[in-house]
N, CA, C and O atoms as a Maestro MAE file, in Angstrom:
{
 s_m_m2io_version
 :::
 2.0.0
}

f_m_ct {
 s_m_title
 :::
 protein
 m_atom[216] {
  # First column is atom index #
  i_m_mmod_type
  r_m_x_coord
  r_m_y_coord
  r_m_z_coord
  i_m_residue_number
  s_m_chain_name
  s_m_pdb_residue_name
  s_m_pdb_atom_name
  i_m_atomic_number
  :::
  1 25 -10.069 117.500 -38.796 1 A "UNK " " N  " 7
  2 3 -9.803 116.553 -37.726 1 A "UNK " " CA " 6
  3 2 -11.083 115.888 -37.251 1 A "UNK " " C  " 6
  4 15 -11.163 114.679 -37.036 1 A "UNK " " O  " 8
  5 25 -11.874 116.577 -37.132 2 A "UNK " " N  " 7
  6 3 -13.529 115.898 -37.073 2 A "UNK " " CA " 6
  7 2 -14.075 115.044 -37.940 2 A "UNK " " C  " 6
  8 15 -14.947 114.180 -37.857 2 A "UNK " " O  " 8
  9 25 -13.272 115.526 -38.935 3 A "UNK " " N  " 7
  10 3 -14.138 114.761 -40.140 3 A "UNK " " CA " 6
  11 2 -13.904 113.040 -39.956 3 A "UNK " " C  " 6
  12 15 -14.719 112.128 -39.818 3 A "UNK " " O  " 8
  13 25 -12.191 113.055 -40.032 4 A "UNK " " N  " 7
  14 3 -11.414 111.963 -39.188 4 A "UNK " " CA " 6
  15 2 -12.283 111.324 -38.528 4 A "UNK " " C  " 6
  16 15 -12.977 110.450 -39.048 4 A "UNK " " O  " 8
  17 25 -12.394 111.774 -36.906 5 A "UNK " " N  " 7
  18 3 -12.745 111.211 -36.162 5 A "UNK " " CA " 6
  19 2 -14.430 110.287 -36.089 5 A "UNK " " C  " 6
  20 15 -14.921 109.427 -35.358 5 A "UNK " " O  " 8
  21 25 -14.871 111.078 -37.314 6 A "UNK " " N  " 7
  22 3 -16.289 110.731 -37.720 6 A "UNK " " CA " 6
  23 2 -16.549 109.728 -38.789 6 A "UNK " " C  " 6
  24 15 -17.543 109.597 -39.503 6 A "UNK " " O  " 8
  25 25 -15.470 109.068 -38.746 7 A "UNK " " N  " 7
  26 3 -15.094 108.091 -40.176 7 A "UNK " " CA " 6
  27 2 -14.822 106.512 -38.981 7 A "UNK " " C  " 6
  28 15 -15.213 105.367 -39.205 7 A "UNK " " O  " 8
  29 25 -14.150 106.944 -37.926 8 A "UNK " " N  " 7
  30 3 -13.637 106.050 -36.980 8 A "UNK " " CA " 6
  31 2 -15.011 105.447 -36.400 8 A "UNK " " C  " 6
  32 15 -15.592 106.245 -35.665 8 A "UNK " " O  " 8
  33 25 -15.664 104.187 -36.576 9 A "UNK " " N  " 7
  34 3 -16.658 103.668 -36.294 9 A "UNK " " CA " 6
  35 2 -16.740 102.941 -34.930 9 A "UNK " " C  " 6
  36 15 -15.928 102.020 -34.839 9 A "UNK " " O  " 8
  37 25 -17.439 103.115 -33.973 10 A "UNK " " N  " 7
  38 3 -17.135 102.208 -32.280 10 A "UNK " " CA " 6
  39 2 -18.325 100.740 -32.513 10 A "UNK " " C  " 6
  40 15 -19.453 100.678 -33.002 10 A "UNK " " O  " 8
  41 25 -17.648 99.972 -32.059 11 A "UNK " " N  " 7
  42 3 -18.330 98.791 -31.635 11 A "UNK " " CA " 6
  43 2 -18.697 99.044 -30.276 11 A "UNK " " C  " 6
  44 15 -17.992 99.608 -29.439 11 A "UNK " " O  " 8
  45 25 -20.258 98.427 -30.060 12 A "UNK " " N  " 7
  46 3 -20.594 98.511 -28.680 12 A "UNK " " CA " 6
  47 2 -21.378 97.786 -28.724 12 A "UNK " " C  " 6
  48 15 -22.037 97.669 -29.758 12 A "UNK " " O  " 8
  49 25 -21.707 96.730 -27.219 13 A "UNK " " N  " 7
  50 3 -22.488 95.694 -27.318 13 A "UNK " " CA " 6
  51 2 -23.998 96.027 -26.798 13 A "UNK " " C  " 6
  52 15 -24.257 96.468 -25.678 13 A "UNK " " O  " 8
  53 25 -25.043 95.703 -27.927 14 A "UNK " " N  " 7
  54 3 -26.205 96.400 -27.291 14 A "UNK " " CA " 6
  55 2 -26.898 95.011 -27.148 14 A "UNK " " C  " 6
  56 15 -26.740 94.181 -28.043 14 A "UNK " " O  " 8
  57 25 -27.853 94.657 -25.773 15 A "UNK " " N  " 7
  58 3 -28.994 94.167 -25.635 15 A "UNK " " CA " 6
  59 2 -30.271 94.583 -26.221 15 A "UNK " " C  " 6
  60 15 -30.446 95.748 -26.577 15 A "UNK " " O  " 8
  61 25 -31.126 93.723 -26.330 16 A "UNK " " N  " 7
  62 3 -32.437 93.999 -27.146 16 A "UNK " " CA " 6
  63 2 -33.234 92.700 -27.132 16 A "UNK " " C  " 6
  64 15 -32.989 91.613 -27.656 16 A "UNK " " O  " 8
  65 25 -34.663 93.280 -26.090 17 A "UNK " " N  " 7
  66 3 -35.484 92.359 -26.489 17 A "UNK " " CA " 6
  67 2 -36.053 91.510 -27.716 17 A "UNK " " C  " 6
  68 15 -36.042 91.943 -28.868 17 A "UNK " " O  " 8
  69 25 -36.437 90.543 -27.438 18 A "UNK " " N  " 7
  70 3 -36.671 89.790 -28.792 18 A "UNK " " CA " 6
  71 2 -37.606 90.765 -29.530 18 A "UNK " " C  " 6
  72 15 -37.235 91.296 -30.577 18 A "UNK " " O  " 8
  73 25 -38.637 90.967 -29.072 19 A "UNK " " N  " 7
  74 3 -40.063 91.982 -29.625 19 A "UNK " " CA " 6
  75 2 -39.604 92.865 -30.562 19 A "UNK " " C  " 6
  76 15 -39.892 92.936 -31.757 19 A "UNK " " O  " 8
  77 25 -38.455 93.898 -29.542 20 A "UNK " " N  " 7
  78 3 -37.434 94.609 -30.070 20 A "UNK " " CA " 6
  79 2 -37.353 94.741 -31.403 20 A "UNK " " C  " 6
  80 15 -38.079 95.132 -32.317 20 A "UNK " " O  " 8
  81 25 -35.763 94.107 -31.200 21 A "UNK " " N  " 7
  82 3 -35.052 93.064 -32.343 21 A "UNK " " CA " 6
  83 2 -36.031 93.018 -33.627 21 A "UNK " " C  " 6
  84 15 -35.777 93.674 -34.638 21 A "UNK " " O  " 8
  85 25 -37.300 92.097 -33.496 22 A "UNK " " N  " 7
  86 3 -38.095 91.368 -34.644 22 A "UNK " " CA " 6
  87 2 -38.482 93.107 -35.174 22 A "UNK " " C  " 6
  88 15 -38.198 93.414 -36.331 22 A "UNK " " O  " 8
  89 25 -39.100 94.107 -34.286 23 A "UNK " " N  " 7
  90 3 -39.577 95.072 -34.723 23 A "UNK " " CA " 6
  91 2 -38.927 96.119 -35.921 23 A "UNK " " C  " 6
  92 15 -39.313 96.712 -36.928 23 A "UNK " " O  " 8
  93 25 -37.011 95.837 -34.692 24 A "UNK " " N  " 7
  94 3 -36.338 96.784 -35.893 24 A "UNK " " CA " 6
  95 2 -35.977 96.361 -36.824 24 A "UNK " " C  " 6
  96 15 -35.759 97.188 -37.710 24 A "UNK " " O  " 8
  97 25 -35.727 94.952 -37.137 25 A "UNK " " N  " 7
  98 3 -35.374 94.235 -38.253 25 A "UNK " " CA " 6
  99 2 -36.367 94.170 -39.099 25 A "UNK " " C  " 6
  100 15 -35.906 93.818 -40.185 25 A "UNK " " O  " 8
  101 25 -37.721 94.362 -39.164 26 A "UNK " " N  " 7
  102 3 -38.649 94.477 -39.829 26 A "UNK " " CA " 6
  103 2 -38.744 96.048 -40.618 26 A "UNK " " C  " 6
  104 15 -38.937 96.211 -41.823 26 A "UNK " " O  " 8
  105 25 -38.601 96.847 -39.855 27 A "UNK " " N  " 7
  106 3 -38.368 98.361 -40.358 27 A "UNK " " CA " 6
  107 2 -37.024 98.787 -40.648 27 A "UNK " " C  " 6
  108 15 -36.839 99.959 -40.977 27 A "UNK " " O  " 8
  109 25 -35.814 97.771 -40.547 28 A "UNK " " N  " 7
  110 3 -34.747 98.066 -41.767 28 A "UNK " " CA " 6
  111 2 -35.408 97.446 -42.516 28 A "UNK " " C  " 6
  112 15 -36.332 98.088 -43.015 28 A "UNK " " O  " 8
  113 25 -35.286 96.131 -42.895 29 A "UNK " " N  " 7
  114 3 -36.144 95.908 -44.053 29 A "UNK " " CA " 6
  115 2 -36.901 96.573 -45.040 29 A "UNK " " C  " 6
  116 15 -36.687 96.453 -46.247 29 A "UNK " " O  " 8
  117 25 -37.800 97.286 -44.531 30 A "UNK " " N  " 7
  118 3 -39.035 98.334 -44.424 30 A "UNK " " CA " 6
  119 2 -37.988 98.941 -45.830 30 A "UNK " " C  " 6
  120 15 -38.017 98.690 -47.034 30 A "UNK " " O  " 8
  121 25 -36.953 99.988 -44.834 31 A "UNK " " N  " 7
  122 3 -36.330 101.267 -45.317 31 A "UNK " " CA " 6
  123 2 -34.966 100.557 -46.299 31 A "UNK " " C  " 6
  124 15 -33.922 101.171 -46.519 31 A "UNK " " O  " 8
  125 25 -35.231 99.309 -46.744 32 A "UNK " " N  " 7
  126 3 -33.626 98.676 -47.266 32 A "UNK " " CA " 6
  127 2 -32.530 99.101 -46.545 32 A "UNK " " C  " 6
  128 15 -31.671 99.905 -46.906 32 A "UNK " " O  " 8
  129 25 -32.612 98.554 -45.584 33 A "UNK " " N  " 7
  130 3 -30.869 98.930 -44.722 33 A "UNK " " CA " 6
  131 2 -31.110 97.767 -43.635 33 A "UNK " " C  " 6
  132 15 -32.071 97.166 -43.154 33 A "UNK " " O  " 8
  133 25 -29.813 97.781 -43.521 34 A "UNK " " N  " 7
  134 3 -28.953 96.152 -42.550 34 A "UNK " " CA " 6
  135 2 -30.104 96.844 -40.786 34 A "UNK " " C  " 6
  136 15 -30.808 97.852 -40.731 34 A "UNK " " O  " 8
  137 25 -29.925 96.159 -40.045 35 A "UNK " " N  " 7
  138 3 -30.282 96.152 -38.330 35 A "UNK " " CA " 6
  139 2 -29.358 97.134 -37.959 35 A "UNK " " C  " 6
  140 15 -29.619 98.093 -37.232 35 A "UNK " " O  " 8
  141 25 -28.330 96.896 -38.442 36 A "UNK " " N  " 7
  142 3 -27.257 97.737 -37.665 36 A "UNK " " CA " 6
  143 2 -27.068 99.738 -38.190 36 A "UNK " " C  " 6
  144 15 -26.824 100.828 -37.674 36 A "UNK " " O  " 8
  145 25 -27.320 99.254 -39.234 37 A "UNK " " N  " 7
  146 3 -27.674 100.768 -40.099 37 A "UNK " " CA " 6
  147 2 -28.788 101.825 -40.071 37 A "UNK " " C  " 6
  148 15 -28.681 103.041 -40.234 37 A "UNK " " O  " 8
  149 25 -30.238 100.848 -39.750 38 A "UNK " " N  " 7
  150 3 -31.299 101.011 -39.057 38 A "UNK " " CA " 6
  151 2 -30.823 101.813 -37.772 38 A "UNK " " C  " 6
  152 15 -30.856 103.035 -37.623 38 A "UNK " " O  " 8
  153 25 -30.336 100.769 -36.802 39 A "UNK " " N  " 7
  154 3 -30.185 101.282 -35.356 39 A "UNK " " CA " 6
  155 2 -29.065 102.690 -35.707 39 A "UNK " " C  " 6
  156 15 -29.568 103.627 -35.088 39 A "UNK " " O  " 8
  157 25 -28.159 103.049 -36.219 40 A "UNK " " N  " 7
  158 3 -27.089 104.070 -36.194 40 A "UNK " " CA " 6
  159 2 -28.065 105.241 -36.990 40 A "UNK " " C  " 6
  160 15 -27.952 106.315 -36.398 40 A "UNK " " O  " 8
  161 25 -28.859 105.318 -37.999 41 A "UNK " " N  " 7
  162 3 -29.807 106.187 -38.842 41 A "UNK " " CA " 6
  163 2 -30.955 106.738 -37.629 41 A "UNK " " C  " 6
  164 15 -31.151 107.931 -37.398 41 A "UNK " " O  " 8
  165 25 -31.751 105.439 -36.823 42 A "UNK " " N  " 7
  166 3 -32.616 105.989 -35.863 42 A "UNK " " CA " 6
  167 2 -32.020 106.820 -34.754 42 A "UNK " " C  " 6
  168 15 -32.526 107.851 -34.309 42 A "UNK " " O  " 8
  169 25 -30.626 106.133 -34.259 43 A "UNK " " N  " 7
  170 3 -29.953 106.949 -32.906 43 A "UNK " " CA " 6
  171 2 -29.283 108.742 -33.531 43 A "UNK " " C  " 6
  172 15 -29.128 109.678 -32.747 43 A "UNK " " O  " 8
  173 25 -28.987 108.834 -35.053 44 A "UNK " " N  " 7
  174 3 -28.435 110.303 -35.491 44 A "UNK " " CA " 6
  175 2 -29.414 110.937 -35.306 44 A "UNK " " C  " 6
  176 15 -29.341 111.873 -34.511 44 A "UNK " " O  " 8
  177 25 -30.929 110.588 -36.111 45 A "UNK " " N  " 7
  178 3 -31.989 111.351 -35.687 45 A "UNK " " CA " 6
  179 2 -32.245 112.046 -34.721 45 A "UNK " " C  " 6
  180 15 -32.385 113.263 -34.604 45 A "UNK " " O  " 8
  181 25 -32.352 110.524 -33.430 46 A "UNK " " N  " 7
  182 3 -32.798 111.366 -32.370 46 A "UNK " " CA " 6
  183 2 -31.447 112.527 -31.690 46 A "UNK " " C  " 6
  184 15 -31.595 113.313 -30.755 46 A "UNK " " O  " 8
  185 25 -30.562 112.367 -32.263 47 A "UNK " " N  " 7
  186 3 -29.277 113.030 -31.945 47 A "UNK " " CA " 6
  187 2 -29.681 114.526 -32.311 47 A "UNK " " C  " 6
  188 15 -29.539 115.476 -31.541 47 A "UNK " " O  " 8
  189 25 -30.187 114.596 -33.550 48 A "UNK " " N  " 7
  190 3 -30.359 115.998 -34.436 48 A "UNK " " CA " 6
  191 2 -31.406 116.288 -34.063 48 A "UNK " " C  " 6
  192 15 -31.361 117.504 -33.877 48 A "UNK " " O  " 8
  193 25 -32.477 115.881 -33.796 49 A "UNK " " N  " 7
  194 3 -33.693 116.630 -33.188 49 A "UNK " " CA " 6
  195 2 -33.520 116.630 -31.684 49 A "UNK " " C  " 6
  196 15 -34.634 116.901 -31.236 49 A "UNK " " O  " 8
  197 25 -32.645 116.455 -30.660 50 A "UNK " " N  " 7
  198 3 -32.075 116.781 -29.520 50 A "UNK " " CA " 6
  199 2 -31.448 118.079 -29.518 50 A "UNK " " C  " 6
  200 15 -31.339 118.828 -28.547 50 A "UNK " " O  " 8
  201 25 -31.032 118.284 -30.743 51 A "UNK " " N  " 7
  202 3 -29.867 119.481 -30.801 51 A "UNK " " CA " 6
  203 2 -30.217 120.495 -31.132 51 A "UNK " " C  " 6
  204 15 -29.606 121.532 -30.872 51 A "UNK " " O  " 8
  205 25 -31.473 120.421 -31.899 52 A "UNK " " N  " 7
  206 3 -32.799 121.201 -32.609 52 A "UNK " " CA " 6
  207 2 -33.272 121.851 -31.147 52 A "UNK " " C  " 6
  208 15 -33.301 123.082 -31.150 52 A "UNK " " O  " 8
  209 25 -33.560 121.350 -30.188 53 A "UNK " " N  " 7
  210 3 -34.564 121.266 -29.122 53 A "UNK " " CA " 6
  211 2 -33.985 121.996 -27.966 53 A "UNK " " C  " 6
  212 15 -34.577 122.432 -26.979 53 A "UNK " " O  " 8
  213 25 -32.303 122.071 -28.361 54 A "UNK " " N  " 7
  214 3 -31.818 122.824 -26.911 54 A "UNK " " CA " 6
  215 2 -31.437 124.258 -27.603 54 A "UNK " " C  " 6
  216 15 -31.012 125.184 -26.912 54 A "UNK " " O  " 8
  :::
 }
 m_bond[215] {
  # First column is bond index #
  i_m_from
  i_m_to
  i_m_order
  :::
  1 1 2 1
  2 2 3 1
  3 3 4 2
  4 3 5 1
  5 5 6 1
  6 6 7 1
  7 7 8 2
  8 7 9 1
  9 9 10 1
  10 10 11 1
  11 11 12 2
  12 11 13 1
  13 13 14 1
  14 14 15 1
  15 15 16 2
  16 15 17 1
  17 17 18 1
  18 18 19 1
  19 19 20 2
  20 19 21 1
  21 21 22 1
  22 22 23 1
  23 23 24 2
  24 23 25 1
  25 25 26 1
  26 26 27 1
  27 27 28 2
  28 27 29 1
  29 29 30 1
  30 30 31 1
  31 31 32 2
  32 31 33 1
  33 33 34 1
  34 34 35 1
  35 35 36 2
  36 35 37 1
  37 37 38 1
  38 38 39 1
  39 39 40 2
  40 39 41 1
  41 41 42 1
  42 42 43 1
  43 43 44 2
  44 43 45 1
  45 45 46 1
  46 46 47 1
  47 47 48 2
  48 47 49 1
  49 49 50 1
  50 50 51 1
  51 51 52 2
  52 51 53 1
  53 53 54 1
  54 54 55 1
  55 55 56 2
  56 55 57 1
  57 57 58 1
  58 58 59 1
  59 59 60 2
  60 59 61 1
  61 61 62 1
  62 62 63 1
  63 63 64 2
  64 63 65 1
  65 65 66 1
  66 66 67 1
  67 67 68 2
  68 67 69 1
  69 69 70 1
  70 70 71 1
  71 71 72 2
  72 71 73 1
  73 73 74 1
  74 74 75 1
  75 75 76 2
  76 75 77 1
  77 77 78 1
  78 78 79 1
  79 79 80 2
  80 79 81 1
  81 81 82 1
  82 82 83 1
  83 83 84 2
  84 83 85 1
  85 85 86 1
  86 86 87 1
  87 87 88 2
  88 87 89 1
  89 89 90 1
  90 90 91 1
  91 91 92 2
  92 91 93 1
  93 93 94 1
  94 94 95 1
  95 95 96 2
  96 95 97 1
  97 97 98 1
  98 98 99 1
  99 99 100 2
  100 99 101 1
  101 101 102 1
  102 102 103 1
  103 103 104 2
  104 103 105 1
  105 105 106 1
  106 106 107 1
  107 107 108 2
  108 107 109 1
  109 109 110 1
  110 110 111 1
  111 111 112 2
  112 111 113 1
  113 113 114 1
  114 114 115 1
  115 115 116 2
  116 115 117 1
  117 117 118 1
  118 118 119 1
  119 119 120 2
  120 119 121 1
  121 121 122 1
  122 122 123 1
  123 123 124 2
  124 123 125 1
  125 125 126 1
  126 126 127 1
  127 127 128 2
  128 127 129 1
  129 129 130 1
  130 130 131 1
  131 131 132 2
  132 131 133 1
  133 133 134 1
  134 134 135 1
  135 135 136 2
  136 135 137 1
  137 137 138 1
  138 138 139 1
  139 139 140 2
  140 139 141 1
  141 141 142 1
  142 142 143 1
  143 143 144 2
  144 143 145 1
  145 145 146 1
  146 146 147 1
  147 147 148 2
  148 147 149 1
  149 149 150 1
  150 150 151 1
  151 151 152 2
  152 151 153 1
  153 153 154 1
  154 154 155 1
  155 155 156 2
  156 155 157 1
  157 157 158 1
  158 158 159 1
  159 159 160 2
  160 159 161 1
  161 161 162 1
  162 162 163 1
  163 163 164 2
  164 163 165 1
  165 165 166 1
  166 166 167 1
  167 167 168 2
  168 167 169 1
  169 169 170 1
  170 170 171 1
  171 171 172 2
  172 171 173 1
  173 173 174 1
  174 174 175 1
  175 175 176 2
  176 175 177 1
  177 177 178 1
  178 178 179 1
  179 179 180 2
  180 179 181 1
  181 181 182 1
  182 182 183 1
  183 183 184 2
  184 183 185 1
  185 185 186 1
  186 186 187 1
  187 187 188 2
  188 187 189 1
  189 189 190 1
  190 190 191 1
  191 191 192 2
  192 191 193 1
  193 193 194 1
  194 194 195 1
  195 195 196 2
  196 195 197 1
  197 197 198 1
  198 198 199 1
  199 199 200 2
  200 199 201 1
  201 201 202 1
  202 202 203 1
  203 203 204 2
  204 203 205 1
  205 205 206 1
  206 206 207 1
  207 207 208 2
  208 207 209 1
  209 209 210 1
  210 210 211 1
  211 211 212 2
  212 211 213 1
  213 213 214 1
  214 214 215 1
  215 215 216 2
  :::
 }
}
């Protein structure tokens, strides 16, 4: 049932400075992956080394 629910993808509207933006789009690039794949790969990280930490 998790597995499920982990397949189900959310849209959410994020703001982001321009600086931002140019920075992370430069480091998907970097790593070959879209802005948006970038941002979901950097936010699991910090997810798993949060979880590491408690």
């Amino acid at each position: 049932m998790a597995e499920d629910k982990d397949k189900v993808k959310k849209q959410i509207p994020l703001r982001l400075s321009s600086s931002l933006y140019d920075e992370l789009v430069r480091w998907a690039e970097d790593d070959f992956r879209s802005l948006n794949g970038q941002i979901e790969y950097l936010l699991t990280e910090a997810v798993r080394k949060r979880k590491k930490s408690i």
